[in-house]
N, C-alpha and C positions, 0 to 999 in steps of 0.2 A: 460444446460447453459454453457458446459465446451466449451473450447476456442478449439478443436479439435473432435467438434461433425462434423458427418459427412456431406458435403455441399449439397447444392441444386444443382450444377452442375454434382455430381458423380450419381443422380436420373435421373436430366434431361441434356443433352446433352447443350440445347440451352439456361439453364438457366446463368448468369452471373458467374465469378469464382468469391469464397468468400474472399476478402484480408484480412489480418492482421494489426492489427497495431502495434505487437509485433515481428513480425517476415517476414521479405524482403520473398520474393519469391524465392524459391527454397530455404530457409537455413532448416534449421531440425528442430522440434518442440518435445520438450520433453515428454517422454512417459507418465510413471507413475511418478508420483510423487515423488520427491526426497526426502529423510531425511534433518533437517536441519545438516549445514556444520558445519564442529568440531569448525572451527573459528568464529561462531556468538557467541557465549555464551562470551568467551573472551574479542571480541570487543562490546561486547552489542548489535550486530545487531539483535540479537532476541528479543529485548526489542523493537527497533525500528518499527520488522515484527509485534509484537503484536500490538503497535501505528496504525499502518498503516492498518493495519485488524479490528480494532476497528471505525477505520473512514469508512470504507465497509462493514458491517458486513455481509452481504450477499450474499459476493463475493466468499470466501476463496482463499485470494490473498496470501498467502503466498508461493504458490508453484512459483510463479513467481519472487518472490524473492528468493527463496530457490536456484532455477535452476541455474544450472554451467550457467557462462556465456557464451557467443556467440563468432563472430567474429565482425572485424572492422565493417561491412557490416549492423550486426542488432546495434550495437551501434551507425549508422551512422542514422541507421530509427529510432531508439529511439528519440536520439538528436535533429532530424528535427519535432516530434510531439510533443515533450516539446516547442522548441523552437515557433511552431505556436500556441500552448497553453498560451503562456504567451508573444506573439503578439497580438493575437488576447481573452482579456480576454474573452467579449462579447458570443464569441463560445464557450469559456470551460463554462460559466454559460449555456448556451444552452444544452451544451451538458453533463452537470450537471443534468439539468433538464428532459433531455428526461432519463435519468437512474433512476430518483424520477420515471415519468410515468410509466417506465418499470416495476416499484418494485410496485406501485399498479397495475397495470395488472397479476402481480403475486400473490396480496395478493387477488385481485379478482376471482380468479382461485381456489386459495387454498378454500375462502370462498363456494365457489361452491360444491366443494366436498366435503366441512362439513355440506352442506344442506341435509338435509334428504327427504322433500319435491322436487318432479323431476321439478315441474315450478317454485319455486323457486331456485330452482340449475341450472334450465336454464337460468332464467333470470341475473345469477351473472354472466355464461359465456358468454351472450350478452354482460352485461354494460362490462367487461374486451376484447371484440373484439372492442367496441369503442372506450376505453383507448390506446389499440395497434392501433391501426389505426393513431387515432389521433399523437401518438408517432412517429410513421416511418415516416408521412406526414411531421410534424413539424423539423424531423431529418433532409428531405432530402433539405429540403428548409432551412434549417440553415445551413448546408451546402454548397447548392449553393449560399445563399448569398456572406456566409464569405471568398469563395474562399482562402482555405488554399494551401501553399505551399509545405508543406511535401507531400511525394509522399502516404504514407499510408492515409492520411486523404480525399487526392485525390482520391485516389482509393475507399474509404470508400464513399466518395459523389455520384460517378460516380455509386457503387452498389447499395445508396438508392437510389437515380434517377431512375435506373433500377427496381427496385423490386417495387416501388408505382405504377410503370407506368406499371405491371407488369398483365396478364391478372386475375392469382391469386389472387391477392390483390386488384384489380380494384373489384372482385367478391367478394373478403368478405367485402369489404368497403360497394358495392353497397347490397349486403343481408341484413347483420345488419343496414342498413339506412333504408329498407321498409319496416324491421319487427319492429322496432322500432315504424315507423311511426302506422302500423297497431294495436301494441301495445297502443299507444299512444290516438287511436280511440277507444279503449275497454273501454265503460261506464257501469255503472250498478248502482242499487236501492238496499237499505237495511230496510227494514221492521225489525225492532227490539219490541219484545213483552214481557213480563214475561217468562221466559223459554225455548222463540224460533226467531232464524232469521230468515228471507225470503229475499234470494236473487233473483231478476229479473230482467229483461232488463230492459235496459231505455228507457222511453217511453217519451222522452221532458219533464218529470218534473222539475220544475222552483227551485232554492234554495231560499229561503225566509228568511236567516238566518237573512241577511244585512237590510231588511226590518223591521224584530222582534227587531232587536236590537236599529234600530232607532226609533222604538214607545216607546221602555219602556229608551230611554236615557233621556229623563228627572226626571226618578226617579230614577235616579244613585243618593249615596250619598258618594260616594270615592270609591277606588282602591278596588277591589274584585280579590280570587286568582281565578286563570283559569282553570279551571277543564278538559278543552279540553287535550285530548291524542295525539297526534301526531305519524302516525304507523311507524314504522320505519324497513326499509324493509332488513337492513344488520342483521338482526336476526333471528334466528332460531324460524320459526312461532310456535303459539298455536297450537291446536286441533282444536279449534273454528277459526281461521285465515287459516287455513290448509283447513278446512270444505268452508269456504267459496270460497276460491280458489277454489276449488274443483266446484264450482258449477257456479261462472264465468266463468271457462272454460267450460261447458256443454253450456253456452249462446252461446260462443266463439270456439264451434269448432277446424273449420279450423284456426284463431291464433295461438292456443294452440298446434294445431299439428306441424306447423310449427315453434313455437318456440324449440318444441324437436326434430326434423328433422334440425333446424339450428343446435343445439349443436354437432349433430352427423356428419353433414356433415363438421364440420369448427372443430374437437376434437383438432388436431395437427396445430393451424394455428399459431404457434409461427416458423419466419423462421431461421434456424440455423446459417447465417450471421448475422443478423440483433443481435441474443443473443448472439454469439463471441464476436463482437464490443461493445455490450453492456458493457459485463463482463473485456475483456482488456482494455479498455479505463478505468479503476476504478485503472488497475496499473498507471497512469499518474493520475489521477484524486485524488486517495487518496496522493500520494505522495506530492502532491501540498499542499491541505489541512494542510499537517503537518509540510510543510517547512512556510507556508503565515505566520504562528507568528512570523516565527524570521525572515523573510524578515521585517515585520511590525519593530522588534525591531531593523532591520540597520543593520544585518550580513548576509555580501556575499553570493551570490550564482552562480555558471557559470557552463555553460557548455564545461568541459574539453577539450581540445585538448587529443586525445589517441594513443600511439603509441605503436605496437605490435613489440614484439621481444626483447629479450635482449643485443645488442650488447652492448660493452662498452663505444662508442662515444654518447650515448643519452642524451640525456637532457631533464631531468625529474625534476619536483620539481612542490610548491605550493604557494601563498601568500594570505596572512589574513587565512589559513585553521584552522578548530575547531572543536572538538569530536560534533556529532551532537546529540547525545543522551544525553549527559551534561548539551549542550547549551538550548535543550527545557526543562530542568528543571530549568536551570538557570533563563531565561526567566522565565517563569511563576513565580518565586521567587523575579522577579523583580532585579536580582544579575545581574553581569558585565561578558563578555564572554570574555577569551582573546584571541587575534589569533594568529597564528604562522606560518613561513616558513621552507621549506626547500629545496635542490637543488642538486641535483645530476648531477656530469658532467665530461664530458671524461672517465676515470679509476672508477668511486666513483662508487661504488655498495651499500654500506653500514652504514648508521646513528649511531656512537655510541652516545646512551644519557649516560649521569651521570651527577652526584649533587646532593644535600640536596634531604632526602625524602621529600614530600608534597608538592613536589617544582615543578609538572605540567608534569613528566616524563612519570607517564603511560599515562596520558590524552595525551598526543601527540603522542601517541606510539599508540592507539585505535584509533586517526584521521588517521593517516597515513592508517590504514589497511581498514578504512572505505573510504577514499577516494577511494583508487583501489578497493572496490569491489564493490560501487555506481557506478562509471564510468565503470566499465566491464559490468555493468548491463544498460549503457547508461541514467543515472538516473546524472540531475546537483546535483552538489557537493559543500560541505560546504568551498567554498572558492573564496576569489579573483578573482585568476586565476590560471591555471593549467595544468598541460601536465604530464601526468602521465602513469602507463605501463598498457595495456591488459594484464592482469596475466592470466596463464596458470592456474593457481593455486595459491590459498591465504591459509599458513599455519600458525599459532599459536601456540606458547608457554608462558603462563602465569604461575606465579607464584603458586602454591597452597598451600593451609597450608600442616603442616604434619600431616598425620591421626595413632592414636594411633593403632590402626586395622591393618594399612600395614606393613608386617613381614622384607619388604626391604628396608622402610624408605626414605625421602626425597631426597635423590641425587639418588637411585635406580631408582625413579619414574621418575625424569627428563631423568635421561639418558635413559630411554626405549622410553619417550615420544617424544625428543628431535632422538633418532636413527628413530621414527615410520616415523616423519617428514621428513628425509633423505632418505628414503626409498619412500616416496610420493611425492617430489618435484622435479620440471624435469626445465630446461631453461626457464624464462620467468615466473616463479613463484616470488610469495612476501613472507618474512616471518618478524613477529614481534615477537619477542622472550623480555620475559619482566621479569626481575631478574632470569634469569637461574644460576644455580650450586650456589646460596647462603647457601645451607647446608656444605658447603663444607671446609677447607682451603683454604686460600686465594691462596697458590703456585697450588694447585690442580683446582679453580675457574680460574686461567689465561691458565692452560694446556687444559681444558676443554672447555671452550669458545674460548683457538684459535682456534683448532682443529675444531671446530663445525663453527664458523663463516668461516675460510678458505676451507671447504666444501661446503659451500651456495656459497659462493664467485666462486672457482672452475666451479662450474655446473651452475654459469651463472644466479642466482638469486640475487634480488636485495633485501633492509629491513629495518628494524631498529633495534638495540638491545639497550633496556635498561638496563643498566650494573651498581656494584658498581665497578667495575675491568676497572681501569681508562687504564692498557696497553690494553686492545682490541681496546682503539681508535686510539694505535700506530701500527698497524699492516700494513699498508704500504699505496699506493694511493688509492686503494679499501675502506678504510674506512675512515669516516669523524666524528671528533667530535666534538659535540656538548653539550654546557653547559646546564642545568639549573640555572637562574639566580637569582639574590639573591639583594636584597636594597643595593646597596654601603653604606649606611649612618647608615643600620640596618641588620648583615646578616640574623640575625634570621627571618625577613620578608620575604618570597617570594614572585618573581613576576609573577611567571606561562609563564613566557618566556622564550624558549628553543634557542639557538641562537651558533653559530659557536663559537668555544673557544678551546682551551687544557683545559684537563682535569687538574681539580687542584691536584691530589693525595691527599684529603681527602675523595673519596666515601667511602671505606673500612674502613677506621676509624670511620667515620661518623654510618656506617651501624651496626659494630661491637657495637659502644656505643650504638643505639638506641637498640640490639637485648640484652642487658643487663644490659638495666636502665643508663647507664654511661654518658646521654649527658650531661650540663649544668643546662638546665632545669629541667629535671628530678633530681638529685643532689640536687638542692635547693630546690626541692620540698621537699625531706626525710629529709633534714636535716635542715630546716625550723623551729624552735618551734611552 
């Protein structure tokens, strides 16, 4: 089922090429499997790949989120089959459902080979050649109907058009129709005795059930349980049901043989386009799934504008944008999301947040990095509206506690993890660096975050840092700051809205009181009676 099994045109010559709907023509398609990126855990997008693999589970889509992203070119094919996904709803239910068919045609397969009985392990791989059939059929004509725009779904039409219409498929459609039928004409008699059955042809014996039961329906006197069995053929037969089969087929011959001669000759009739599409179409498909509740609950969604490169004349930034991993817990809580902008423009490379802790910093600090790496991946984004970079690269630095274990200590750690980063990031990268060097002095916290932000800055990378070191937002046109804001009428209330402002010169006081009980609150708490 992998999205890079080999196609039916590298067998046959004159068979159709197999398109993608994840990747344009001629771009590169990822080998093995990638590791997840250092940056998910940070930004929670690994919480999200779990979400989105729990809505498929029998996809294993995370490699497709995992994957470095592409260039303009596959974001530009992504873009266009989102976009006639949520034009055309009607079609992604269609093509919702032809991926339900697809997954009983699998589970019918599997059942197959957990038969131990060979007619009835045939018979599971018939009914699952009907299931496919009927699937492709249905696909290519939903399809044609829906006349999508995107050029991958186009292409995707134009190959199930080809492949029903295909001499192959015409033949297993048209096999499994006449053995069915022939199936279908296999009658037989059961002689049942004390300690023995007789199976025989049928010989026009009449059933008389309907008869018997309307002689003695006058002496019904209420509701009776039903003692009747009902056989049920997705289970693994008896001995005695095993026995009997056995001996139906002895009536039946030539059916029988030709039921085991169908399985053998149709073993591989799954075609490797038809399961590509299958299984890609589930990266649009689950992703959908997971955004429709907070669509339901009123928060934005767009498909970004992307622009590759970092010059410094770009114009980048977001409106209404919101941590998406938050927002769906929010949501289901029934709680308020709030949203946020930001804007980058001419010289501005760099977001400095400060203000009150609790006050929506790192939440904006985890949109910002989830935005650029949704839209690298060509996947709409939790926002308004947006034009954001094609990162070369999306790097992370997040706070971590300090561990009694490490013999270097908190500011050791940052600074190796924070040099690892400098070392890995090239032009056209993002970094979201969130309370770095707070182990530190406050004089050694501003030497150390300029140095580090005027390095990102240097190599042409663009970011945010969330700081309590109010000068890094003074470091010249390259960086922009920005407040967390606070209830004019109440400071102690936050409003989770990060918004353009100087920094007030209390982060560091602020930060200093809370890492040792000193703020207000805290205070009146111990000394409270």
């Amino acid at each position: 089922m992998a999205a890079d099994r080999a196609a039916p045109d590298q067998a046959d010559p004159g068979a159709p090429r197999v398109p993608s709907v994840l990747f344009p023509e001629g771009a590169d398609r990822p080998g093995m499997p990638e590791p997840e990126p250092d940056c998910f855990r940070d930004l929670n997008l690994d919480q999200l790949v779990d979400a989105l693999e729990l809505c498929r589970p029998a996809y294993g889509l995370a490699p497709f989120f995992r994957a470095r992203p592409g260039d303009l070119c596959t974001v530009g094919h992504r873009q266009a089959v989102f976009r006639d996904l949520a034009e055309l709803p009607a079609l992604a239910d269609r093509i919702d459902g032809f991926g339900e068919r697809m997954r009983e045609v699998r589970d019918r397969l599997r059942r197959a080979g957990a038969m131990r009985h060979r007619y009835q392990a045939a018979d599971w791989s018939l009914e699952a050649v009907h299931a496919y059939t009927a699937a492709c059929t249905g696909l290519a004509r939903d399809l044609a109907r829906a006349a999508p725009r995107s050029p991958a779904l186009r292409a995707i039409a134009a190959y199930a058009a080809s492949y029903v219409a295909s001499a192959v498929f015409t033949a297993l459609a048209r096999d499994a129709r006449r053995l069915q039928e022939q199936l279908d004409d296999v009658h037989y008699c059961l002689l049942i005795t004390p300690g023995r059955v007789r199976v025989s042809a049928y010989e026009g014996q009449g059933d008389y059930g309907a008869e018997v039961l309307a002689d003695f329906e006058r002496f019904r006197q209420g509701e009776t349980k039903d003692h009747r069995s009902r056989f049920r053929s997705d289970e693994v037969m008896n001995h005695v049901e095993e026995a009997v089969l056995d001996r139906v087929a002895l009536l039946y011959p030539d059916v029988f043989a030709e039921l085991e001669r169908f399985r053998e000759r149709h073993a591989d009739f799954l075609d490797p386009g038809i399961t590509a599409f299958e299984r890609e179409i589930q990266f649009y498909l689950a992703y959908r799934a997971f955004t429709a509740p907070l669509e339901r609950a009123g928060l934005p969604f767009c498909l970004p504008e992307v622009a590759a490169g970092a010059k410094g004349d770009r114009e980048l930034g977001a409106e209404g944008m919101f941590d998406l991993v938050l927002a769906d817990k929010l949501v289901r809580e029934g709680a308020r999301v709030v949203l946020n902008d930001f804007r980058l423009s001419g010289p501005e490379r760099f977001l400095v947040v400060s203000g009150p802790n609790q006050g929506g910093k790192t939440t904006f600090a985890r949109a910002f990095g989830q935005l650029h790496r949704l839209a690298a991946l060509g996947c709409p984004v939790p926002a308004r509206r947006a034009r954001l970079l094609l990162c070369d690269g999306l790097f992370t630095h997040f706070e971590h506690g300090e561990r009694l274990d490490d013999p270097g200590g908190k500011l050791y750690d940052d600074l190796l993890r924070v040099h690892a980063v400098l070392e890995r990031a090239a032009p056209g990268g993002v970094v979201v660096l969130n309370e770095v060097f707070t182990s530190t002095t406050l004089d050694d916290a501003v030497l150390l975050g300029t140095r580090t932000l005027r390095q990102f800055i240097d190599r042409g990378l663009i970011g945010v840092c969330v700081t309590f070191v109010d000068e890094l937002s003074r470091l010249g046109e390259a960086t922009v700051s920005m407040v967390a804001a606070v209830d004019p009428a109440d400071p102690a209330v936050r409003t989770f809205r990060i918004a353009r402002g100087p920094a007030d010169g209390l982060s560091h006081a602020v930060a200093v009181a809370e890492r040792h009980a000193l703020t207000h609150d805290r205070l009146r708490a111990r000394i409270r009676p």
